[in-house]
FISE-35018 format. One record per residue (C-alpha): residue in three letters; y, x negated, z. Coordinates in nm, 4 decimals. Last residue first. Example, Ala and Ser with C-alpha at 12.3 -4.5 7.8 and 13.67 -1.06 7.14 Angstrom:
BEGIN
("ser", (-0.1060, -1.3670, 0.7140))
("ala", (-0.4500, -1.2300, 0.7800))
//
This chain:
BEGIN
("unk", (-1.8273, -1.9919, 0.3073))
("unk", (-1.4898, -1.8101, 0.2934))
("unk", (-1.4040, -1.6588, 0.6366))
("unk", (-1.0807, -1.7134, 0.8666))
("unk", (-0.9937, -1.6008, 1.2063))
("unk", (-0.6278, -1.7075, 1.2742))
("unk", (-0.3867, -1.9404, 1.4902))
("unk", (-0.3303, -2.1720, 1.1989))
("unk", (-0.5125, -2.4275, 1.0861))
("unk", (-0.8270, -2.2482, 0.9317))
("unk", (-0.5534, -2.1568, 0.6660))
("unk", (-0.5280, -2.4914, 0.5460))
("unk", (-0.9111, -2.4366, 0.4199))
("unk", (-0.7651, -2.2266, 0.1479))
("unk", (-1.0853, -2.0446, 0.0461))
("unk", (-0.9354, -1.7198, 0.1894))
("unk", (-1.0798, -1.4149, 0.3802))
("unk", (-0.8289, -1.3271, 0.6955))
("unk", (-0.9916, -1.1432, 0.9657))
("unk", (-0.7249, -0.9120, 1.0719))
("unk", (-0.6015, -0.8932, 1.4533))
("unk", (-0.3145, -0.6380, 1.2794))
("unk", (0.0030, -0.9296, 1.3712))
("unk", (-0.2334, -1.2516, 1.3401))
("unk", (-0.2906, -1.1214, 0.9367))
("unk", (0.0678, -1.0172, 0.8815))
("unk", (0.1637, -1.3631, 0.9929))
("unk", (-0.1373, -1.5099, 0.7503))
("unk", (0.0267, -1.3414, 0.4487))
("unk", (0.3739, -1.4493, 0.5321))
("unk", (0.2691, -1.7516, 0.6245))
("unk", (0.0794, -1.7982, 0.2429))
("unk", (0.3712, -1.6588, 0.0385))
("unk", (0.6397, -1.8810, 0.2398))
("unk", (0.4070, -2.1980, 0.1631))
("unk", (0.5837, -2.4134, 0.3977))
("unk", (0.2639, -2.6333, 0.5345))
("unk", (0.1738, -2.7148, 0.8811))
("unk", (0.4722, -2.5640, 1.0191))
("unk", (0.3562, -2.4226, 1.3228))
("unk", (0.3182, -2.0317, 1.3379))
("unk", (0.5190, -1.8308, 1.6532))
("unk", (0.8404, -1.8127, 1.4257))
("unk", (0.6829, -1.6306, 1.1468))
("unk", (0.4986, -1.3435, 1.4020))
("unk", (0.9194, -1.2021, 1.4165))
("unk", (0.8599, -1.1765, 1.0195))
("unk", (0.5442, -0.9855, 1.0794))
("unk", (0.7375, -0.7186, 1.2961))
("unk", (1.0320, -0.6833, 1.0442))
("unk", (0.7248, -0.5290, 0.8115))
("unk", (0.6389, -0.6360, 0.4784))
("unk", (0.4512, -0.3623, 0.2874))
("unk", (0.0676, -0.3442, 0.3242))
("unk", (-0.1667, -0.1603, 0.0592))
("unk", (-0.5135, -0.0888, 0.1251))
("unk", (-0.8207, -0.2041, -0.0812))
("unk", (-1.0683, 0.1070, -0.1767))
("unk", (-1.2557, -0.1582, -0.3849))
("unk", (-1.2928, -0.0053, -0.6796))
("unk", (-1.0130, 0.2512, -0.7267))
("unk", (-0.7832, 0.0751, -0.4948))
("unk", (-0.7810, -0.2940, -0.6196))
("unk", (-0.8059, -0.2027, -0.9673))
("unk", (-0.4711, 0.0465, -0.9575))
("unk", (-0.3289, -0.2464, -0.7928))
("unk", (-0.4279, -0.4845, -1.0529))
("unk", (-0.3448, -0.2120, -1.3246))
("unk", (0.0131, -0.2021, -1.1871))
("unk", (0.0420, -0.5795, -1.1886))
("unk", (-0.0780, -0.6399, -1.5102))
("unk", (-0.4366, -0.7611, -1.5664))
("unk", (-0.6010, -1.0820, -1.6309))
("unk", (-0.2777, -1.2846, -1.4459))
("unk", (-0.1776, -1.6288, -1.6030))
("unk", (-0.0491, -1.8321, -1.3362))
("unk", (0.2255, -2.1323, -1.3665))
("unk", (0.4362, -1.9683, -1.6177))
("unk", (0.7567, -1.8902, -1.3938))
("unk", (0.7205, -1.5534, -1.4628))
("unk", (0.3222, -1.5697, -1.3400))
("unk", (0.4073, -1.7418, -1.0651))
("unk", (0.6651, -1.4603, -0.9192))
("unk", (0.4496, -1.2026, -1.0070))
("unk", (0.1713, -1.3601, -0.8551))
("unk", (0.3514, -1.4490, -0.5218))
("unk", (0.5275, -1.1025, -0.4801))
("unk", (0.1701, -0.8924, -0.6043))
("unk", (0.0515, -1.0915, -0.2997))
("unk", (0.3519, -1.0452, -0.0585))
("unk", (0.2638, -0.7010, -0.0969))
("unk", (0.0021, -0.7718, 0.1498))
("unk", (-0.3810, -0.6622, 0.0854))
("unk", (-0.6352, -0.4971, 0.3315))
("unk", (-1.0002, -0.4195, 0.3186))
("unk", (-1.1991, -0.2212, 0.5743))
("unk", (-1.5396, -0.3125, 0.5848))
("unk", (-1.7829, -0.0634, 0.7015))
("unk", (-1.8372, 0.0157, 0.3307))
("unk", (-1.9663, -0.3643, 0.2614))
("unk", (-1.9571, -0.4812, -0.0782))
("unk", (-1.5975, -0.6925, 0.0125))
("unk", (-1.8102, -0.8152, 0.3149))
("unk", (-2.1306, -0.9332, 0.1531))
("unk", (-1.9030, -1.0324, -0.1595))
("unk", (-1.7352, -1.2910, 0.1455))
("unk", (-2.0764, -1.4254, 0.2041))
("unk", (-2.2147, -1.4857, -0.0879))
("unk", (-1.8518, -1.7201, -0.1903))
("unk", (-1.6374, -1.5770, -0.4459))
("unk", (-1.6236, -1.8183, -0.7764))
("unk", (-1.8734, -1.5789, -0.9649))
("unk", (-1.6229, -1.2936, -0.8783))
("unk", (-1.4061, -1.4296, -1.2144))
("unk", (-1.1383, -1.1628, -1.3196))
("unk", (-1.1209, -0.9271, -1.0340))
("unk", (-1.2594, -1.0643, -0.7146))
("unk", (-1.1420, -1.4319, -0.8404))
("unk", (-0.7485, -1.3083, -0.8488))
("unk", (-0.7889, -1.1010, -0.5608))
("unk", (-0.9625, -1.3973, -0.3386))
("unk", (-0.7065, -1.6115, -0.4343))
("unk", (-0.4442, -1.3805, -0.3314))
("unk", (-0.5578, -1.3689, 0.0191))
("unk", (-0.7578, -1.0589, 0.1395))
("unk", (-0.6555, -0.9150, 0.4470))
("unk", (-1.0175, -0.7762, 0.6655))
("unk", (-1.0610, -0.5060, 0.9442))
("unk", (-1.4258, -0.4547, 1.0468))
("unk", (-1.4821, -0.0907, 1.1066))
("unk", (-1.7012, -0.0088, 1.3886))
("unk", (-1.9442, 0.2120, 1.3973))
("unk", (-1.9775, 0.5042, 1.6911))
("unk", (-2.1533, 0.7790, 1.4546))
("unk", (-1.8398, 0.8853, 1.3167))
("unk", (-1.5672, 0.6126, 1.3806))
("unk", (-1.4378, 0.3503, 1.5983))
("unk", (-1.1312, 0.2013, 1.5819))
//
């Protein structure tokens, strides 16, 4: 997409890693990914599958989150002007094109949604890098 005076927008889905450490320790983010959350011609996208997986972890006592879900989300948006993504049909159709290299169903459904848009996916799970998907972290 190009807007205004002909720049281009650099679409990017944020893993939930990447949320966690953006909002409760940014030291751990890399230069390079601040560069781009900091950046207004980056365009910042987050799955639902994300407040899914923490929810889910954070019930089962494996993940203590800083915030509640709601004020996460609130968070996200107000600071960062992240965007939103439900789970479409289309990104579960992308599911069956991705080799099983691991079974996370949180993580394929995140990097699905990804390959679907053409989004750079930020992440400093280096697993990622295997699938069929641009990745940044360092």
């Amino acid at each position: 997409m190009i807007f205004g005076l002909g720049m281009r927008m650099t679409h990017y889905s944020l893993d939930t890693n990447i949320v966690l450490w953006l909002l409760s320790e940014p030291q751990k983010l890399t230069r390079k990914v601040l560069n781009i959350i900091q950046n207004p011609d980056s365009e910042l996208s987050l799955s639902v599958v994300t407040f899914w997986e923490l929810q889910i972890k954070s019930q089962l006592g494996k993940l203590s989150l800083p915030y509640n879900l709601e004020e996460m989300q609130t968070e996200l948006i107000a600071q960062f002007n992240v965007t939103i993504h439900p789970i479409r049909v289309e990104y579960v159709y992308q599911l069956k094109n991705l080799p099983l290299i691991h079974r996370d169903p949180f993580d394929r459904m995140i990097i699905a949604q990804a390959i679907y848009h053409h989004y750079i996916l930020i992440s400093a799970d280096s697993i990622f890098s295997s699938y069929p998907v641009q990745v940044i972290w360092s």
